[in-house]
Structures are given as C-alpha cells and as structure tokens.
N, C-alpha and C positions, 0 to 999 in steps of 0.2 A: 670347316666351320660354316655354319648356316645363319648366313643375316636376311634371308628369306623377306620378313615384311620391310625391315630395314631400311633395305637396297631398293626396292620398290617404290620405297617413300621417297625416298632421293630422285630417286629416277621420273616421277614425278614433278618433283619438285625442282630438277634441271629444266625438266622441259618447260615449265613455267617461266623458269627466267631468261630459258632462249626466246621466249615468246616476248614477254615483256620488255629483255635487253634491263638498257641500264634503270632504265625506270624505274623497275621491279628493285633496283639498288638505291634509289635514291626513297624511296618509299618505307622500306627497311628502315635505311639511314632516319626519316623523320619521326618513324614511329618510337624514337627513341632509346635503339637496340644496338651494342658495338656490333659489328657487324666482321667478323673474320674469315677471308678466303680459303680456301684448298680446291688448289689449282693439280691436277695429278691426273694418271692415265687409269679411269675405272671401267675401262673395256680393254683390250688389249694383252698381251705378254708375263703385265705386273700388276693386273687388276687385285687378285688376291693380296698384295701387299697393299695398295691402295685404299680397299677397302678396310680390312684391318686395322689401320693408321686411321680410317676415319672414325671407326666404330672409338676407336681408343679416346677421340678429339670430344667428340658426341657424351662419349659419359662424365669427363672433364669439367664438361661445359655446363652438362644438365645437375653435376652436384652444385656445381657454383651457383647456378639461376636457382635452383632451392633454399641454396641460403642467402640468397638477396639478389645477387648477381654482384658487380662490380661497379662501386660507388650509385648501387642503386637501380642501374638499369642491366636489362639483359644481355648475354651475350649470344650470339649466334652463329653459325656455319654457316658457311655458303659453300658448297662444292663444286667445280668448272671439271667438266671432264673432256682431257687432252689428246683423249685415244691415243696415248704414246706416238704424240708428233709432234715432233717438235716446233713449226712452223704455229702448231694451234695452242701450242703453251703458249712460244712469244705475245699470240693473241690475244687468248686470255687471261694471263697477266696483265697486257696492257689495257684488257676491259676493266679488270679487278679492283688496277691502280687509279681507272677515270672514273670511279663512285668515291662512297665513303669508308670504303672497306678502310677499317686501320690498320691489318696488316696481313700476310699471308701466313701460313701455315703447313708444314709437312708437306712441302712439295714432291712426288716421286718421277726420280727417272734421270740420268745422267746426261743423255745425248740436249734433254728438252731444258734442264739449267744449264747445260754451257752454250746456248741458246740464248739464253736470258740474261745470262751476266755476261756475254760478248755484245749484247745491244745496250748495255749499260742500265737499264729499265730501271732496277733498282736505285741508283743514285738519280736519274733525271727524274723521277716520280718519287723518290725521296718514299721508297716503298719497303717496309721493313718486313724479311723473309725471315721464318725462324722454322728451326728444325729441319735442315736440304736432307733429302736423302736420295743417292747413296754420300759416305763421307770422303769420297775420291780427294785426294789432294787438290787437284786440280778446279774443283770446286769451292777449295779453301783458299788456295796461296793466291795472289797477294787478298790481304784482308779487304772484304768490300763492307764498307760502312754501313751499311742496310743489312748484310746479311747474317745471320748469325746461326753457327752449328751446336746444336747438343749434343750429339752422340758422341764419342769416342770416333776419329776420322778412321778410316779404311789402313791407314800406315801400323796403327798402334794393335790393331786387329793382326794384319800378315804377321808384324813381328812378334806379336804374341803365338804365332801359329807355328812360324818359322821354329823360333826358340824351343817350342815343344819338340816341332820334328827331331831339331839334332840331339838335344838333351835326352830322348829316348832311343834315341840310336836309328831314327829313318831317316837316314844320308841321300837318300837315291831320289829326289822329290824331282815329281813334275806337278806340270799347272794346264789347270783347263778354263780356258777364260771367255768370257761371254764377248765378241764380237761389237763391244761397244766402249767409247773413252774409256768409262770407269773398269773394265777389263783390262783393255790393254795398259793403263797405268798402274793394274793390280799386275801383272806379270813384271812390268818392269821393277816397281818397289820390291815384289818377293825376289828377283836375284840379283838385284841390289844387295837384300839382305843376306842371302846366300854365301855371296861373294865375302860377308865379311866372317864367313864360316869357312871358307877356302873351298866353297863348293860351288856348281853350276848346276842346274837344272838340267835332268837325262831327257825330259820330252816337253813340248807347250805345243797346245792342240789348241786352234779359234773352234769357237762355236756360237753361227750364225743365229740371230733370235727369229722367231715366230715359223716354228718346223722346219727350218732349213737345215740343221746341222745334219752331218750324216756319220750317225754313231756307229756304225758301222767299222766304218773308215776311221774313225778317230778310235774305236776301241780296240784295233788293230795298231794302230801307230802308237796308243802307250803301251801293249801286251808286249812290242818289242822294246821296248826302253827298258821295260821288266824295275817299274819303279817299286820304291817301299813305301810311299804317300802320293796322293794325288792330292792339289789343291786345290779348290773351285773356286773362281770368282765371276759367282755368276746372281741371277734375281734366282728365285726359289724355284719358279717353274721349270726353267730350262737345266736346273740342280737336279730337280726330281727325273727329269728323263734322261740325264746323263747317267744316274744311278742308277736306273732300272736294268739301262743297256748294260752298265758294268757288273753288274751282278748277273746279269744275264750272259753275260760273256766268260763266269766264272774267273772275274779276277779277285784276287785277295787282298790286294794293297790297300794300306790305310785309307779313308777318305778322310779331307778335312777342306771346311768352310769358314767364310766369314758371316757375319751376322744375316746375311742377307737369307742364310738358308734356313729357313722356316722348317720345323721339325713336321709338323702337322702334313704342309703342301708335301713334301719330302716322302711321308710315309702315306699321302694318298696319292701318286703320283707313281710312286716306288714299289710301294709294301714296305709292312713295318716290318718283314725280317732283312728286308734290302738295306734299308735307313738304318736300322739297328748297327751301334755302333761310329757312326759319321759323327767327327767331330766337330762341332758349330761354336765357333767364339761369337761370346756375346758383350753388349754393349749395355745391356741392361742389370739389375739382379735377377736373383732369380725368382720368377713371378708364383711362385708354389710359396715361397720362406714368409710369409706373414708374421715373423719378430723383427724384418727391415721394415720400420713405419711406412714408408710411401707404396710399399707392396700390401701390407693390410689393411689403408687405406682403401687403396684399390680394386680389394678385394670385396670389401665391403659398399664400395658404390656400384659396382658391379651387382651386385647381390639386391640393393636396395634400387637401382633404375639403370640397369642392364637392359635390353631390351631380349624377347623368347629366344631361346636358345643361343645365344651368346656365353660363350665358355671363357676361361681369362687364355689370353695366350702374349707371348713376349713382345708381338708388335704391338696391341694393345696398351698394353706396358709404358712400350715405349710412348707412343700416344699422350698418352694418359698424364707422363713426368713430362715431355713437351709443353703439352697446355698450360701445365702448374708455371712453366715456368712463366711465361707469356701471359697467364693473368695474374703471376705476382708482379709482374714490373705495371701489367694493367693499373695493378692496386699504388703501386709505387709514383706515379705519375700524376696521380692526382684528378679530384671531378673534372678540371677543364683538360681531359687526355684528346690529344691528337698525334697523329704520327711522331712530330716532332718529339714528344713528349715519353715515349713510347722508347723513341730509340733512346735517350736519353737515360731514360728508367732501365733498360734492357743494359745500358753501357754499367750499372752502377749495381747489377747483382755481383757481388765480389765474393764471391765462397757464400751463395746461396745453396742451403742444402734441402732440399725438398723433403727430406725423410731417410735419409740414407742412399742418398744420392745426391752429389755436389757437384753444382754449375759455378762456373767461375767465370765471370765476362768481365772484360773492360772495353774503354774505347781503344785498347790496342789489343785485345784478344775477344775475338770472336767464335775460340772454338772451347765450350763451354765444361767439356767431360774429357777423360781419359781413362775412363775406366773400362776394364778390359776381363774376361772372363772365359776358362773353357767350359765347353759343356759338350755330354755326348749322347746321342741320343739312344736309352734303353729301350726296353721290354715296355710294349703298348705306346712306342711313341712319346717317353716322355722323357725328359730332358733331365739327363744326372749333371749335379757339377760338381 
C-alpha cells in the first residue's frame, strides 16, 4: 500500500514538534482542537502496521471535522514515533501525557506497552489509552482503569485457530512465534489450548525480529516435526518472510495466523502464490461486505477524503471502528470533556454498536469486542471468509 504524500506529511510534521517539544502541544491545545495521541513504531519492524493504523485514525477524524467536529471544535492526531523502543515509548507517552492531549490512541508494539503499563503512566497521569495493539493477554489481565481494548484479545483469536485445526483434522500443529512477550504468551495459550484437545505441539521455532531469524535453520527443524499446520504468531513482516522461506523450502503444511498477518504485506513479502491459501483470523469484518453499515461507511469516507492512492485494507478498518469508538464517548462526555470525562463516557458504552460491530465497556470490563473470524487469503491477494 502507498501513502506516499501521506507519510511525508507526517514526517514533517513530527519533525516540527520534535522542534517545538511541548509547546507545539500546548499551542494545538489553545487553538481550540481536542488534540489525540499515536504513540507507535513508524520506522522499524512494524512500520507497516503503524502506518496503516494511522491512515485508518486520519480518515476517522477527517469525516468527523467535516461534519462539525466534536461539540464544535476539531479534532486532531498527533503521531510520536517510538522506532520500536521501548525505553522511547515510555517517553513519549510520558511527553503526550505532560500537554493536553486527551488521550492516546492505537498504540503499536508489545515489548513498548508492557513498558508502559509496568511504570504505571497510565494511572499516575490519569491518561486514557484506547485501542493497545497487539491484544496479548498480558496487556489486558489485570484491568488497568485507563486502558481500554477493542479488538478481540489474542486468546479468542488462537482458539478460534486452534478449534479449526482439530475440527478439520490438522492434529500435528506446530507454532512459530516472533521472539517477543506477545509471542511467547501466544505459544503458550496455543498449547494450553491443545492440551485440552489431548494434544501437544510437534515443533515451536522463536523467531528473532529485525533479520535475525535464521530460516534456514528453523525450516529444517519444522520439515522434521513433519507438521500438518503451522501457526504464526508474529507482526506481518517477519510472517512474510517466514513464508517466503517455507514455500521456498517446498513445505506443504497448512499455514495459519492471527490477525496480525496482513494479507497485502504477506503477499508483497512472499508472493501471492506463497500467501495464497494462509489462514488469517480476523478481528475485524470483512472490509469488501458494504451491507455491514460500519464497512459501508468506511467505504464511503474513504472514497470521499481518502487521501491518493489509499486502497481500504483490514487495518484501516480496524482504525477507523477504534476512532468511532473514542469519538462517541468524545460526543458522550459532554462540551466541558476532559480526561476525566472521557474515561467515564468510555466506562458507559455498554453494547455500543458502531454499525455491525459491538463494543461493550464498563468500569469492570475494558475489553470491548470478541468477535472472531476466519479468513484465507485467495487468488490476487484477497481475503475469502
């Protein structure tokens, strides 16, 4: 996908407020504009996810500001890029939370929130994070009052994955897992879930992020396991060149993923007759069906302030229903909204349905979806469910 001026605009427009610092945030703040974060890694490993997520936030935002904005005034993005380090998350987070930002948004990266929510940031700055991704449990359990998840977490994904394998009769499953928390907690929930199938996993291969991993070596150690599924749990990039190596190694086992594997990176990474085939459970609907209203919405703001060449695609998607959610509670909290206000409104969506999709929050549940889908990716890269 090409966000060409986009991305440049952004980039831009980082560099300004590294220039300015908070100033440039308090300035924002007086002009009258809510002002919301995205703190995420747009260089690095999981730029592509990063980006995507933002493109999705950006058209959100821009149908809203067309029809008035939010009790009137604007709303607007601010992007912090964390180059997937953790140390420059906690940072800027804790820059984010010392303006007026009212709250963060679609944070990406596992290592760089359990970062964040191990220094407690969110509760001592009373700073509301909505949309974490990935949905690792470990990012959910125990409930942090600031934070809240939309997606379907990472658990309801594996056993939506799991359940398929034995139901179709691929007993033999192994897992290849990306070298980072939200990895390693994904191998251990899939044989977890295993176990309660009376089975164990024949192989689990780590795989180091930013070209370390050495496929080689790992497509040798599952050829002898001689699985009939492989499961990935990994960001999309290091999916795509696990795939590439496995096809290229002439293996035939199933592949299958969680949400995280982007069909697009997947088959530009891979090739589309590599990809073809790889099952990808999603968290989203499906972003093609235009008779679920929140997707023909979508479609349609797309269309009308999309920016050049921007295609719809499922992170977008996802995006996109994030926002909705975060400026209904906006809308729900009233002209004098501040944080406070904000979580409040966010505690009180109870079976908010966006369009064919439904968030359910309270003050004792902060994980908003559960909704769970297969999809596999066809001919040209596109996503059958």
């Amino acid at each position: 996908m090409t966000f060409g001026l986009g991305v440049q605009h952004f980039k831009r427009q980082q560099q300004l407020l590294a220039g300015f610092g908070l100033a440039a945030w308090a300035m924002l703040a007086s002009a009258g504009e809510f002002v919301i974060a995205q703190v995420a890694p747009f260089t690095g490993p999981v730029a592509t996810e990063a980006a995507e997520f933002n493109a999705g936030i950006r058209l959100a935002f821009k149908a809203a500001n067309v029809a008035g904005g939010i009790h009137g005034r604007q709303v607007v993005l601010r992007r912090l890029d964390d180059e997937y380090n953790p140390d420059k998350t906690v940072a800027l987070f804790n820059q984010a939370a010392a303006t007026e930002a009212l709250a963060a948004l679609l944070p990406v990266g596992s290592a760089g929130m359990t970062k964040v929510l191990k220094t407690q940031l969110p509760e001592t700055q009373k700073f509301p994070i909505v949309g974490v991704i990935p949905g690792a449990e470990p990012l959910r359990t125990p409930l942090n009052p600031y934070v809240y998840h939309v997606r379907a977490g990472d658990l309801e994904q594996y056993r939506k994955l799991v359940d398929h394998a034995v139901t179709t009769g691929l007993t033999r499953v192994a897992v290849a897992y990306a070298d980072l928390p939200f990895g390693a907690a994904g191998l251990a929930a899939i044989e977890g879930m295993l176990k309660k199938h009376s089975k164990e996993t024949v192989a689990r291969v780590a795989m180091p992020m930013g070209g370390k991993a050495n496929f080689p070596e790992i497509m040798d150690a599952l050829a002898r396991a001689t699985p009939d599924i492989v499961l990935l749990v990994s960001p999309s990039q290091l999916a795509g060149e696990f795939v590439k190596s496995f096809k290229a190694k002439g293996m035939s086992a199933q592949l299958g993923m969680p949400s995280y594997g982007n069909a697009e990176t997947l088959c530009q990474i891979a090739g589309n007759d590599a990809a073809r085939g790889t099952i990808v459970a999603q968290v989203m609907p499906n972003v093609t069906n235009s008779s679920i209203p929140v997707v023909r919405r979508f479609q349609d703001d797309l269309k009308k302030y999309g920016e050049k060449d921007m295609r719809p695609s499922i992170f977008q998607l996802e995006a996109y229903v994030t926002a909705q959610v975060l400026l209904e509670a906006m809308r729900r909290a009233g002209p004098g909204l501040n944080r406070a206000k904000l979580s409040v409104a966010l505690d009180s969506l109870k079976q908010f349905n966006t369009g064919g999709f439904t968030v359910d929050f309270s003050p004792t549940r902060h994980t908003g979806s559960d909704f769970v889908d297969i999809s596999i990716i066809g001919r040209d890269c596109r996503l059958v469910f």
